[in-house]
C-alpha positions as CSV (number, residue, x, y, z in Angstrom):
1,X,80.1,323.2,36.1
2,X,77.2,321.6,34.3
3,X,78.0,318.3,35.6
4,X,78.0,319.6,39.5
5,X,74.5,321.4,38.7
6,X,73.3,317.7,37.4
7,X,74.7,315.7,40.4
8,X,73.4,318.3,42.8
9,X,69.7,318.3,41.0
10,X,70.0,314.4,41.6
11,X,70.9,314.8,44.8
12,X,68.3,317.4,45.5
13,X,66.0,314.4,43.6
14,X,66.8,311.6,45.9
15,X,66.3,313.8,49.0
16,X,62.8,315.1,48.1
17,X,61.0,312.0,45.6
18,X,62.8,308.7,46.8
19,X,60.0,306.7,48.2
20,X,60.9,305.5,52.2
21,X,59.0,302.9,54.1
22,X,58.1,305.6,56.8
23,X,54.5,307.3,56.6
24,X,55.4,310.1,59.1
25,X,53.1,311.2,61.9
26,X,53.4,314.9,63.0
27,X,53.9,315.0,66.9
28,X,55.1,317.7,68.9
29,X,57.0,316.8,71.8
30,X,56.9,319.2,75.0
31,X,60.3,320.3,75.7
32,X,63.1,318.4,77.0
33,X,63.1,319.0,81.0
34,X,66.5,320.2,82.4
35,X,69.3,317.3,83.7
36,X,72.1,317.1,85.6
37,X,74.8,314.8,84.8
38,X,76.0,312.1,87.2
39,X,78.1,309.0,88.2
40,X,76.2,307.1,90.2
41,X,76.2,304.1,87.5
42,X,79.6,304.2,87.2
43,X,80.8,301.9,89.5
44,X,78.7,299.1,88.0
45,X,79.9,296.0,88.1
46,X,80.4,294.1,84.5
47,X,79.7,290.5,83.8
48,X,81.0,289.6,80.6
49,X,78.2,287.6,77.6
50,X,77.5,287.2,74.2
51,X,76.4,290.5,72.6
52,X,72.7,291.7,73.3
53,X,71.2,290.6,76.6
54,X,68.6,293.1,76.2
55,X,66.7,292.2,79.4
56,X,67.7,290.3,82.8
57,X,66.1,287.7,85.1
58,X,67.1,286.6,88.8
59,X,65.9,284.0,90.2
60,X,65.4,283.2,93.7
61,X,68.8,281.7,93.7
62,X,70.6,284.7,92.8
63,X,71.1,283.1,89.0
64,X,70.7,285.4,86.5
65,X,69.2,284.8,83.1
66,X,69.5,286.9,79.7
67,X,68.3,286.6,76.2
68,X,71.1,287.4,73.8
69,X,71.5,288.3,69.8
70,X,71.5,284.5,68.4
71,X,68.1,283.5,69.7
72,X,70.2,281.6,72.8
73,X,68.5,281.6,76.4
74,X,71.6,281.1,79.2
75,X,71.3,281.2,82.9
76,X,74.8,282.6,85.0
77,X,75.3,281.5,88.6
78,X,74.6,284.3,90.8
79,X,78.5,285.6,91.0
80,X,79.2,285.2,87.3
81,X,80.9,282.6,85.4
82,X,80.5,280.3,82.8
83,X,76.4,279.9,81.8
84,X,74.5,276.9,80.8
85,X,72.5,277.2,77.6
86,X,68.8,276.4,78.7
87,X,67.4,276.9,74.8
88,X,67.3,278.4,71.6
89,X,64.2,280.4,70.3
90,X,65.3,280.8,67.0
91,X,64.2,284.6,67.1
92,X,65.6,287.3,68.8
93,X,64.6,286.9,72.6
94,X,64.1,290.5,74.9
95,X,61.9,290.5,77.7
96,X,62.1,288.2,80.4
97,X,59.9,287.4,83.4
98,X,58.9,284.6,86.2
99,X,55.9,283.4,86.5
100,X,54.1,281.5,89.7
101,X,55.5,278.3,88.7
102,X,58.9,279.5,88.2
103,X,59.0,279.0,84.3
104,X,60.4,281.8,82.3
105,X,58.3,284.3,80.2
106,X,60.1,285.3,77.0
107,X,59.0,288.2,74.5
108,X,61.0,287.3,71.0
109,X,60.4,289.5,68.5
110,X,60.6,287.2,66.2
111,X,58.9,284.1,68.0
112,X,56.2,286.2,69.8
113,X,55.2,285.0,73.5
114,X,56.8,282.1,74.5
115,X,57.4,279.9,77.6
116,X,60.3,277.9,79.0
117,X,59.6,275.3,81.4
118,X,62.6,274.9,84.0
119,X,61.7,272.0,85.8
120,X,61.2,269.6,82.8
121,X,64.0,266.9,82.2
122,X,65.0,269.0,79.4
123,X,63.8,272.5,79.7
124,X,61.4,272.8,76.9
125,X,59.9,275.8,75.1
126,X,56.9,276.3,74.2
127,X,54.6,279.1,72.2
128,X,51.6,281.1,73.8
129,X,50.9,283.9,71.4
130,X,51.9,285.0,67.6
131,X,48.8,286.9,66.8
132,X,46.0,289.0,68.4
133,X,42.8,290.3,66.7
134,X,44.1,288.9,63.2
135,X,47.4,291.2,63.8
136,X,50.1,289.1,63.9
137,X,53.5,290.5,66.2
138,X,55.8,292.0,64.2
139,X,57.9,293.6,67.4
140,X,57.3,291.3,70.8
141,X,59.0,293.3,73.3
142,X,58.5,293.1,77.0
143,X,56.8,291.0,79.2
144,X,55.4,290.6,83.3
145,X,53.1,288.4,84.8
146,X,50.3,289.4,87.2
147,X,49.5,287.3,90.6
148,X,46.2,286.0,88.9
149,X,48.9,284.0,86.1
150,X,47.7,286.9,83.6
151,X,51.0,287.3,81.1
152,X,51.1,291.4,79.7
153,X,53.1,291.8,77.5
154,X,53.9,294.0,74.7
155,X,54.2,294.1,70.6
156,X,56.1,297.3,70.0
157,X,55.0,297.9,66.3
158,X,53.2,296.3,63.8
159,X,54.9,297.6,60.7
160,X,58.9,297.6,61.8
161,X,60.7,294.3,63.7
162,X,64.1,294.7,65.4
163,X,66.5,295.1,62.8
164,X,64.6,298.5,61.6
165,X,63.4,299.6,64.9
166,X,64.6,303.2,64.5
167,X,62.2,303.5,61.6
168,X,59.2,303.1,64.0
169,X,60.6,305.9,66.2
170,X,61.5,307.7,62.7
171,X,57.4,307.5,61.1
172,X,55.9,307.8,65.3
173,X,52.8,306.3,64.4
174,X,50.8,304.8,66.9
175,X,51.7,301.0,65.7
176,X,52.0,299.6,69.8
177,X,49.8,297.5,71.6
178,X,49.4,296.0,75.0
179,X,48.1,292.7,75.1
180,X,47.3,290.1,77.7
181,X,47.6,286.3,77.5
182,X,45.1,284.3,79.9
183,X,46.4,280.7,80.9
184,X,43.2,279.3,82.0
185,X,42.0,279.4,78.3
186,X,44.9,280.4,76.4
187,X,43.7,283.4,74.8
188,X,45.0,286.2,74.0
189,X,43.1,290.2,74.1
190,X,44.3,294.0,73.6
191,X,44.6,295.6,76.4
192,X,45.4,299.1,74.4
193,X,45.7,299.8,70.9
194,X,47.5,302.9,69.1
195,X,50.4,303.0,70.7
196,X,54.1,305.0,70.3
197,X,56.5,301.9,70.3
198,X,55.2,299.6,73.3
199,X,58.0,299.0,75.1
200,X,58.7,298.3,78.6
201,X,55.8,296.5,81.0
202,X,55.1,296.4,84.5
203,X,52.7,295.1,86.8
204,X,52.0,297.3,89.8
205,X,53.3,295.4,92.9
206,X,49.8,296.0,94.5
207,X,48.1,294.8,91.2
208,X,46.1,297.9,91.0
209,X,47.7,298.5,87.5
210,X,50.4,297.6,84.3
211,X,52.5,300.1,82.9
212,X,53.3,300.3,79.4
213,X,56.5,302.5,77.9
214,X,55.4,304.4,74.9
215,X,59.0,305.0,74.1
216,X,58.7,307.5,71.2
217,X,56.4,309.9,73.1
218,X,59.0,309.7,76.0
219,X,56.5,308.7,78.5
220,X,54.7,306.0,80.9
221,X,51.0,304.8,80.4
222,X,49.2,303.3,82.9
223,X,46.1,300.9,82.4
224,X,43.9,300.6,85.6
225,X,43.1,296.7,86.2
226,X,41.2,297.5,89.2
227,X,39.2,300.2,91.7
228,X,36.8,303.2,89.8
229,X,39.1,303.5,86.8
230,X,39.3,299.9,86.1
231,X,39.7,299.3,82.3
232,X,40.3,303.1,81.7
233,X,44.1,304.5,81.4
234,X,46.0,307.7,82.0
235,X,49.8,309.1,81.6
236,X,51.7,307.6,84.4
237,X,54.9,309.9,83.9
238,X,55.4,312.1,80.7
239,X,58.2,314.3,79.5
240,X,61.2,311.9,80.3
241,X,64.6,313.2,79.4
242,X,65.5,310.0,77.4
243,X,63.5,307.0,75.7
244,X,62.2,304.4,78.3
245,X,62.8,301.6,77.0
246,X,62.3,298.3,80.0
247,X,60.3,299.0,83.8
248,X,60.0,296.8,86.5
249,X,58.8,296.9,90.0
250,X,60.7,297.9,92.8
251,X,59.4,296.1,96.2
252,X,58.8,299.4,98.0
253,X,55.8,300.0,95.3
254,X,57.7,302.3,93.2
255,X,59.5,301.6,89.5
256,X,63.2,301.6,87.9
257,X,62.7,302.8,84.3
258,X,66.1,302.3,81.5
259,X,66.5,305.4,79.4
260,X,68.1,303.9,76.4
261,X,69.5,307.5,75.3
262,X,68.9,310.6,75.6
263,X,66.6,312.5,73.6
264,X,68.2,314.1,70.7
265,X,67.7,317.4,69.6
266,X,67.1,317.3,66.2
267,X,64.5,314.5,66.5
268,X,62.7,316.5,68.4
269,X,63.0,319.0,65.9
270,X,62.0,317.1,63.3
271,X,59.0,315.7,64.8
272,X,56.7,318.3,64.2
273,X,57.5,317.9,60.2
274,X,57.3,315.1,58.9
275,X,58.6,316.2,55.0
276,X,62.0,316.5,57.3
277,X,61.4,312.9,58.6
278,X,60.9,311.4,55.2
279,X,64.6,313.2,54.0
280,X,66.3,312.1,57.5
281,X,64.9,308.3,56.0
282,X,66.8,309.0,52.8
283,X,70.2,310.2,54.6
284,X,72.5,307.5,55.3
285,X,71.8,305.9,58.6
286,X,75.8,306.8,60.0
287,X,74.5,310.6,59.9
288,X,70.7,309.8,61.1
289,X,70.3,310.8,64.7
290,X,71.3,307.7,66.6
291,X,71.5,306.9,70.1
292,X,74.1,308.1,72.9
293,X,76.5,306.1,74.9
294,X,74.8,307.1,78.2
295,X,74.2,304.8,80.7
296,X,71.2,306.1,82.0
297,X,67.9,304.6,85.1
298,X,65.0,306.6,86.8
299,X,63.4,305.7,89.8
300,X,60.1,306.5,89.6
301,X,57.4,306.1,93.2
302,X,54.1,304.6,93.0
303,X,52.7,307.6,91.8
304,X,54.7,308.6,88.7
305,X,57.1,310.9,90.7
306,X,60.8,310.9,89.5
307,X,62.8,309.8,92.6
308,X,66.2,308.4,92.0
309,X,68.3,309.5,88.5
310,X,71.5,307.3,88.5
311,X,74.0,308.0,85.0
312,X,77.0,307.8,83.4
313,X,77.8,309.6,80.1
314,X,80.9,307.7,79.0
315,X,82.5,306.2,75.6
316,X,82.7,303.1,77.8
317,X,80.0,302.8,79.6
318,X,77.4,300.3,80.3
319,X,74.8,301.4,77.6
320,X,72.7,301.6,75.9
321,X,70.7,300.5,79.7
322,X,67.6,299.0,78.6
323,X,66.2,297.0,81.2
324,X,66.2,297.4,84.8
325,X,65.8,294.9,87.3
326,X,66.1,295.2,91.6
327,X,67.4,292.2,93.5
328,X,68.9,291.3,97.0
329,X,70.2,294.9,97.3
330,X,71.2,295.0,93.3
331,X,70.0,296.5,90.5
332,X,70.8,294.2,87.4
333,X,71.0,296.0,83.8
334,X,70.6,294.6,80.3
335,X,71.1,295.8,77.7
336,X,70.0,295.6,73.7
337,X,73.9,295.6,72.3
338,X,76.8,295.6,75.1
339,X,78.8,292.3,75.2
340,X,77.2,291.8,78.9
341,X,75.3,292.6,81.8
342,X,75.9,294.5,85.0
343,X,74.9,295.6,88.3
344,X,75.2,298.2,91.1
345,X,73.9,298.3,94.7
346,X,70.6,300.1,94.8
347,X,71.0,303.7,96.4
348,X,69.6,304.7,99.1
C-alpha cells in the first residue's frame, strides 16, 4: 500500500514540477466549424518515393520535383518512374518553388533559403539566407517567388526545428515570421513578426498580396504588397477545420490550402490552459494528441471564401496532405511523411 501511495506521489511529481521546454501561451480558439466527410481524394493517383516529400514542384515539362527526409533533391518524369538525384542539401528540404529563371527555390529547415541552379553543367546549390535581424532560422518552411524576383518565404519558429515541431504547436507562441529575400542586393527583411507557426506561402497571382499559414491559430494571414493597405495585413480566412499547413495559387485567382489533420479536440481544450499544456509535454508523446490519417485540401477564392473541400479519412490514405499544388488539369500533393507523392484531376 505504502509503496503505491509513493509511486503515485512521484507520479503526481513528474506531472506537475518536471521542467518542459514549452513556455505555454494561453489562446482560445473559436470553435471548430461543422464538416462533412468526403471522398473526393480518394481516387488519387500514387507515385511511389523515398519517405517525406513534403512539398512538390512541376515544371513546365510536366516533371515533378520533391524534397524528401535525407536532405536529397530528385526530379520524376512527368508520368512517374525512376528520378534523377539533382543535389543534396544536407538539411531537411520542404518548400519548393520556380523562380523567373527556372532555378528551384528550396526552404530547408536546416539549411535555410537556398537555390538550385538547373541549367548549370552540374546543377549547383547555393545559399541566400540563414539569418534575418540577428535571428537565425531555426524552422525554414515554405517558399514562393513574386514576378518582381522577390523570394517570401517563411521560418516557422524560432525556438523548435523539425524534429520537435509539435512542441511549437504545443507552447503556441507567436515564434513565426515572414521574410523576404531581394536578389538585386541580396538582402534579406521581415515582412511580419510574432507569428503562430509560419507555414505555408503564397503570392497572390495578381501580386496584390502573400499569404502566410499561421498553422496553430488555424487560419490564413494576408500581407498587402500593394493598393491603400499596402504594408498593412489582415486575416485572410480564419477558423479552418484542420491545420494549414502548404498554399499555392490556383490560376483562376483563387488558393488550394493542405490541412495536415484535423483539429483535435483536446488541443483545443487545452489551449486556453496552459498548466494542462506543460503536463500534455510530460506525457509520453504515443498518448499526446497527434495527427489524423486524413487526407484533407480546401479551395479557397480570391477573397478568403471556402470553395472546394476534397477528403478522405482512411488508415491508408494519402496523408498527412501538406502541400498542394495545381498543374495541367492536376492537383499534385506532398506530403511531410508518406513514402510518395500523388495527384488527382482538379474538380470542377
Amino acid at each position: 500500500m505504502l509503496v503505491g501511495l509513493g509511486l503515485l506521489a512521484l507520479l503526481g511529481l513528474y506531472l506537475l514540477a518536471w521542467p518542459v521546454p514549452i513556455e505555454p501561451v494561453a489562446w482560445t480558439p473559436p470553435p471548430a466549424p461543422p464538416t462533412a466527410l468526403n471522398e473526393a481524394l480518394a481516387p488519387a493517383e500514387r507515385f511511389p518515393c523515398p519517405a517525406g516529400p513534403e512539398d512538390v514542384a512541376v515544371d513546365d515539362a510536366g516533371r515533378v520535383y520533391v524534397g524528401v527526409l535525407d536532405g536529397r533533391i530528385l526530379r520524376y518524369p512527368a508520368a512517374g518512374g525512376e528520378p534523377e538525384e539533382l543535389a543534396n542539401t544536407g538539411g531537411r528540404p520542404l518548400g519548393l518553388a520556380f523562380d523567373a529563371e527556372g532555378r528551384l527555390l528550396i526552404a530547408d529547415a536546416d539549411a535555410g533559403l537556398l537555390r538550385l541552379d538547373l541549367e548549370a553543367e552540374q546543377p549547383a546549390l547555393s545559399v541566400l539566407s540563414t539569418e534575418c535581424d540577428g535571428r537565425a532560422y531555426a524552422f525554414t518552411d515554405d517558399v514562393d517567388v513574386a514576378k518582381d524576383g522577390t523570394v517570401y518565404f517563411s521560418d516557422a519558429s524560432d525556438r523548435f526545428g523539425v524534429a520537435t515541431y509539435e512542441l511549437d504547436l504545443l507552447e503556441h507562441g507567436l515564434n513565426g515570421r515572414l521574410l523576404a529575400w531581394d536578389p538585386e542586393t541580396g538582402a534579406t527583411r521581415t515582412v511580419l513578426d510574432g507569428l503562430q507557426f509560419a507555414n505555408g506561402v503564397a503570392v497572390s497571382p495578381d501580386q496584390r498580396f502573400v499569404l502566410v499559414n499561421e498553422t496553430g491559430k488555424y487560419r490564413v494571414t494576408r500581407y498587402w504588397l500593394e493598393g491603400p493597405q499596402a504594408g498593412t495585413h489582415d486575416v485572410f480566412v480564419e477558423n479552418l477545420p484542420g491545420f494549414p499547413d502548404g498554399i499555392s495559387a490556383r490560376p483562376d485567382g483563387g488558393f488550394w490550402v493542405a490541412l495536415a489533420s484535423p483539429r483535435d479536440a483536446i488541443l483545443d481544450a487545452a489551449l486556453p490552459w496552459p498548466v494542462a499544456r506543460k503536463l500534455i509535454a510530460r506525457l509520453p508523446k504515443a498518448i499526446q494528441p497527434a495527427a489524423q490519417r486524413h487526407g484533407w485540401v480546401l479551395g479557397l477564392s480570391a477573397e478568403g471564401e471556402i470553395t472546394h473541400d476534397l477528403q478522405h479519412r482512411a488508415p491508408d490514405s494519402f496523408s498527412p496532405v501538406t502541400s498542394v499544388e495545381e498543374h495541367g488539369g492536376w492537383l499534385y500533393l506532398g506530403s511531410l511523411s508518406y513514402p510518395g507523392y500523388a495527384r488527382v484531376a482538379v474538380p470542377r
